[in-house]
C-alpha positions in Angstrom: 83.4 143.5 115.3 86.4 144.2 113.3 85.3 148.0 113.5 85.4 147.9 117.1 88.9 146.4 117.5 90.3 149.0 115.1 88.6 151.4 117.4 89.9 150.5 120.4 93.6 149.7 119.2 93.2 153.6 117.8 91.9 155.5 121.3 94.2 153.0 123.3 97.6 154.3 121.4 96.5 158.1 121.5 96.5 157.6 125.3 100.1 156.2 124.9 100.9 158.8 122.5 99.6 161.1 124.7 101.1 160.2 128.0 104.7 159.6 125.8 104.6 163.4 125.0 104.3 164.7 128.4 106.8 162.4 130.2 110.1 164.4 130.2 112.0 161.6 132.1 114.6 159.6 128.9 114.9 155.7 130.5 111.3 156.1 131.2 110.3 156.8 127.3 112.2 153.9 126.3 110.1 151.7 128.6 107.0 153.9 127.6 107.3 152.8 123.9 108.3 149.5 124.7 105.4 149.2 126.1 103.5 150.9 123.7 104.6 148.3 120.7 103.8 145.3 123.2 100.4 146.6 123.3 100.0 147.1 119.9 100.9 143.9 118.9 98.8 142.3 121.9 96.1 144.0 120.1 96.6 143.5 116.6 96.7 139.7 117.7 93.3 139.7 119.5 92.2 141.8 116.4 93.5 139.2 113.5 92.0 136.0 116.1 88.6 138.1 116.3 88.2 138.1 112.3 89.6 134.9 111.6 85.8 134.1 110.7 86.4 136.3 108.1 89.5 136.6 105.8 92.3 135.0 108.0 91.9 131.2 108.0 93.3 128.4 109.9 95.5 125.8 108.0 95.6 122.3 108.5 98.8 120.1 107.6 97.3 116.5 107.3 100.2 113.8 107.2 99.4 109.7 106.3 102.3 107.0 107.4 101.9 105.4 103.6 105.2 103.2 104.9 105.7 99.6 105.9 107.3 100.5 109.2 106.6 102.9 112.1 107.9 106.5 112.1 108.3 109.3 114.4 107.5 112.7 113.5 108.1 116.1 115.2 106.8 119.8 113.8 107.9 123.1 114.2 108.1 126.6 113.6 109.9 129.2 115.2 107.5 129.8 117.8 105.6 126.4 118.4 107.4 122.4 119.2 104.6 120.1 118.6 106.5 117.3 120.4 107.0 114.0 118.9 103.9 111.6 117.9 104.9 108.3 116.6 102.9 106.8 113.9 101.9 103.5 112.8 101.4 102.0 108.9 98.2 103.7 108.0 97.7 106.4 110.7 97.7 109.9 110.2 98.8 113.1 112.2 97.6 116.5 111.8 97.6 119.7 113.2 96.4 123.6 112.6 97.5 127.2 112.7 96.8 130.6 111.0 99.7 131.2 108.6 101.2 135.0 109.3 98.5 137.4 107.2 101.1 140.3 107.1 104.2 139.0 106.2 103.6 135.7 103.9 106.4 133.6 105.7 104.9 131.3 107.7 107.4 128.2 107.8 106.5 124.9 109.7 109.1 122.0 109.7 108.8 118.4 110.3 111.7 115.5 111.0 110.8 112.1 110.4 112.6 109.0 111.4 112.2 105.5 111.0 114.7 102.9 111.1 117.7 103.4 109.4 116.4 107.1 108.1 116.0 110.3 109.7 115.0 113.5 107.3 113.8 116.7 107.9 111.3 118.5 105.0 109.3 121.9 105.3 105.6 120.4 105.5 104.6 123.9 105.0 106.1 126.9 103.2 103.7 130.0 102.6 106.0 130.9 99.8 105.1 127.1 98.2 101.8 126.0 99.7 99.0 127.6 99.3 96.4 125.4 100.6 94.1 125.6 103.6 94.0 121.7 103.7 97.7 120.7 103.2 97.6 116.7 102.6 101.0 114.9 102.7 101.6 110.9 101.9 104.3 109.8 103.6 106.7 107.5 101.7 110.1 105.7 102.3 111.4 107.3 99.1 109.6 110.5 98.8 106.5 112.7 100.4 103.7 113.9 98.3 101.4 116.2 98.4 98.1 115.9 97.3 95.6 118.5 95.9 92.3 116.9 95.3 90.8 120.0 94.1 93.4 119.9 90.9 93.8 115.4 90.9 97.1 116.1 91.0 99.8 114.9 93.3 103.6 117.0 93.7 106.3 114.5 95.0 109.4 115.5 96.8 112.4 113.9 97.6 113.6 113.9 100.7 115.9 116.6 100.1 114.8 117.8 96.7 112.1 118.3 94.8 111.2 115.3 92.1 108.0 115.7 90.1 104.6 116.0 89.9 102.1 113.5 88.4 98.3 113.3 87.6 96.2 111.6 90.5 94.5 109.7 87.4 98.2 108.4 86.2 98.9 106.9 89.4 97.9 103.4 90.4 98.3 101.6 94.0 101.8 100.1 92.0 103.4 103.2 91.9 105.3 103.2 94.5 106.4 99.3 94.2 107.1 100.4 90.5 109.7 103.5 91.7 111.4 101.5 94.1 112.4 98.6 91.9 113.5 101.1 89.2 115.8 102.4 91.7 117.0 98.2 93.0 
């Protein structure tokens, strides 16, 4: 299949090419290779959605409301507004996309707001994350992200980034523990 796109991109921008160099008329080239890149990327899109079977995965960011209270959260990126979804103690939110395979800069940001708090944190960061399954814990203190591949957990402030611990160090207290150290 991937053949066949890379085919038909091909013979479709030799007609272009072909049609550019026998049209004399200057605004009209300028619309003629406008045209010609729109088509192009139109389909080196269908071409990249066609083999995402194969070495162009989707990504899932998977976020759990680990607080006492209710927050609101709302993800972006420069193309895409998820909206706001507000989420109880205990629920989760997730959603998917296929990170950029050319360019390595995918960036998807999230704000979060609760009562008395409102931060925003990139949830996903091609040049950081490099995870198909991106799980996040949601705190009042700090976010984590988890990798149960390695048993490890990375924690980030709001703003900053803090530490990362062992999954096996970490007890249900943890958090408790952090926040009285900080009383």
């Amino acid at each position: 299949m991937f053949i066949c796109f890379v085919l038909i991109f091909t013979l479709k921008t030799f007609k272009w090419s072909q049609h550019l160099i026998t049209t004399n008329i200057p605004g009209h080239a300028t619309k003629i290779i406008r045209s010609m890149l729109d088509r192009m990327r139109i389909d080196m899109t269908l071409m990249v959605s066609e083999v995402s079977g194969g070495f162009v995965n989707k990504t899932q960011v998977l976020m759990m409301n680990n607080q006492s209270q209710p927050l609101v959260v709302r993800c972006k990126d420069k193309s895409h507004d998820n909206g706001y979804v507000a989420l109880n103690p205990g629920q989760s939110y997730d959603f998917k996309f296929i990170p950029n395979p050319f360019l390595n800069r995918t960036l998807w940001y999230c704000t979060f707001s609760w009562k008395g708090a409102n931060h925003t944190f990139d949830i996903y960061n091609e040049l950081r994350d490099r995870c198909t399954l991106c799980i996040w814990e949601l705190f009042e203190a700090n976010l984590c992200k988890k990798s149960p591949a390695e048993r490890s957990r990375e924690c980030f402030a709001w703003d900053s980034k803090l530490q990362e611990q062992k999954e096996d160090n970490i007890n249900i207290n943890t958090h408790h523990a952090l926040k009285q150290q900080r009383s």
